[in-house]
C-alpha positions, 0 to 999 in steps of 0.5 A: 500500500502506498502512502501520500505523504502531504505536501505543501501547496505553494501556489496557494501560499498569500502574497502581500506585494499587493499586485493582482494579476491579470493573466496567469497560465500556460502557452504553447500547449500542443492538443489533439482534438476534434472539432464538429462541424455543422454539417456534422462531420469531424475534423480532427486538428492539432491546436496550440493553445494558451490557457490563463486566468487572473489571480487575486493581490493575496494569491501567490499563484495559479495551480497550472496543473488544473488549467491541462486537466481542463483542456484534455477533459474538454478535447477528450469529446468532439468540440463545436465553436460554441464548446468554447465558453463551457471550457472558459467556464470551468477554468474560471470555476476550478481556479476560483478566478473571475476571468478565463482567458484562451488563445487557440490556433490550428489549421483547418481544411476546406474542400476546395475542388477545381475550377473546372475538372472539380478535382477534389482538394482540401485547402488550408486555412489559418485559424486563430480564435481569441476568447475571455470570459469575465464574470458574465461578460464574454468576447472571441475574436476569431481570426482566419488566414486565406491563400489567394491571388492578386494580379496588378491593374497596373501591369496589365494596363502597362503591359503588351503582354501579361501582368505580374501576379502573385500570391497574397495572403487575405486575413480576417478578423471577426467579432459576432454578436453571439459572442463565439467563436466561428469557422471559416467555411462561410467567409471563403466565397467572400475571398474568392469574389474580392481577390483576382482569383482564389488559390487552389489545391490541384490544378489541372491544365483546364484549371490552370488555363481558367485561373491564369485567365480569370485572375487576369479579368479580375485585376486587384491591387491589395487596395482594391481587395481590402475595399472589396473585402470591406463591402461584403462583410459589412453586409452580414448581419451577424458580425459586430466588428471586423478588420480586414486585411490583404497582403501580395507576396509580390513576384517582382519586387523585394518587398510585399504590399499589404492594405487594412480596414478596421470597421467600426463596433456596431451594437 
């Protein structure tokens, strides 16, 4: 029979340097888990995570331990978006805190097939959600990384032949009024309509005849898809407050462009 011998629980010790915190926690968590999508279907993705809580003047420390006992509990089911709040809550219970914090990334795949042949292929996409909950109150902002293509207006006008092209990368960050975090399957015909073209996972020579040319009708300055990108999601009703942001990893020249919009908050 083993015996415990009782040890002395450090963290719990007071503190009289009078300083609260306002986050304590862990960073960098590698964590396997399933997510739930609404079509039902599970994804299985490899999240970092950052977990915190604040602390109180007296209390010495956070117990770190309780904050990966609650993320693998959590992970140890298929999660949807909405999941996100009942582990920020039962942070906040555990650790006697009155704010949870949670900082989430991981690469998410969407079935993108090809533009004409339909090949099947699966694009990846750059996720980040960024979640509190204090006392009652709650935020998440979620942030999503897109790969598209601009081609520049002005090379084209230029130019007897062709038009310098590239990859850029469309970022959006979200806030919507349910206050959860989202997918990004629902965003990506918003790329698709304000980037000269979408980028795409398989590519056959009718695909790439089709993209070469359509990205070429569809001429875009980085100005001109943050504009477009601006236009779109502030028709959706169900977002509170958005930045966009589209960045060209230019082809002809040693440096990238990048425009930004930050919307106003609605109520």
């Amino acid at each position: 029979m083993t015996t415990f011998v009782p040890l002395p629980d450090v963290a719990s010790e007071k503190d009289t340097r009078g300083v609260a915190l306002h986050a304590v926690g862990i960073r960098g968590l590698r964590l396997p888990m399933i997510l739930r999508l609404p079509s039902n279907i599970e994804q299985p993705v490899i999240a970092i995570v950052d977990l915190s809580v604040d602390i109180e003047a007296e209390q010495r420390g956070a117990h770190m331990s309780r904050l990966v006992e609650a993320l693998y509990e959590w992970a140890s089911s298929p999660r949807t978006p909405a999941g996100v709040r009942e582990l920020l809550l039962t942070t906040r219970e555990r650790l006697n805190s009155r704010a949870a914090q949670l900082h989430l990334r991981f690469p998410y795949f969407l079935q993108v097939p090809a533009p004409v042949t339909q090949t099947p292929g699966w694009l990846d996409v750059e996720v980040e959600w960024e979640c509190k909950l204090n006392n009652g109150a709650s935020y998440a902002v979620s942030h999503f990384v897109f790969p598209a293509m601009t081609l520049c207006p002005c090379s084209k006008a230029i130019s007897e032949y062709g038009a310098h092209n590239q990859r850029a990368l469309v970022r959006l960050w979200l806030q919507t009024k349910d206050k959860l975090p989202r997918l990004p399957d629902e965003y990506l015909p918003i790329v698709q309509e304000s980037a000269s073209s979408l980028v795409y996972p398989v590519l056959k020579r009718p695909d790439e005849k089709y993209v070469t040319e359509h990205s070429y009708e569809n001429p875009r300055f980085v100005e001109d898809v943050a504009r477009e990108l601006t236009i779109r999601l502030a028709e959706r009703e169900e977002i509170s407050w958005f930045r966009v942001e589209c960045e060209s990893i230019e082809s002809i020249h040693n440096h990238n462009a990048f425009a930004r919009y930050e919307s106003p908050r609605r109520k």
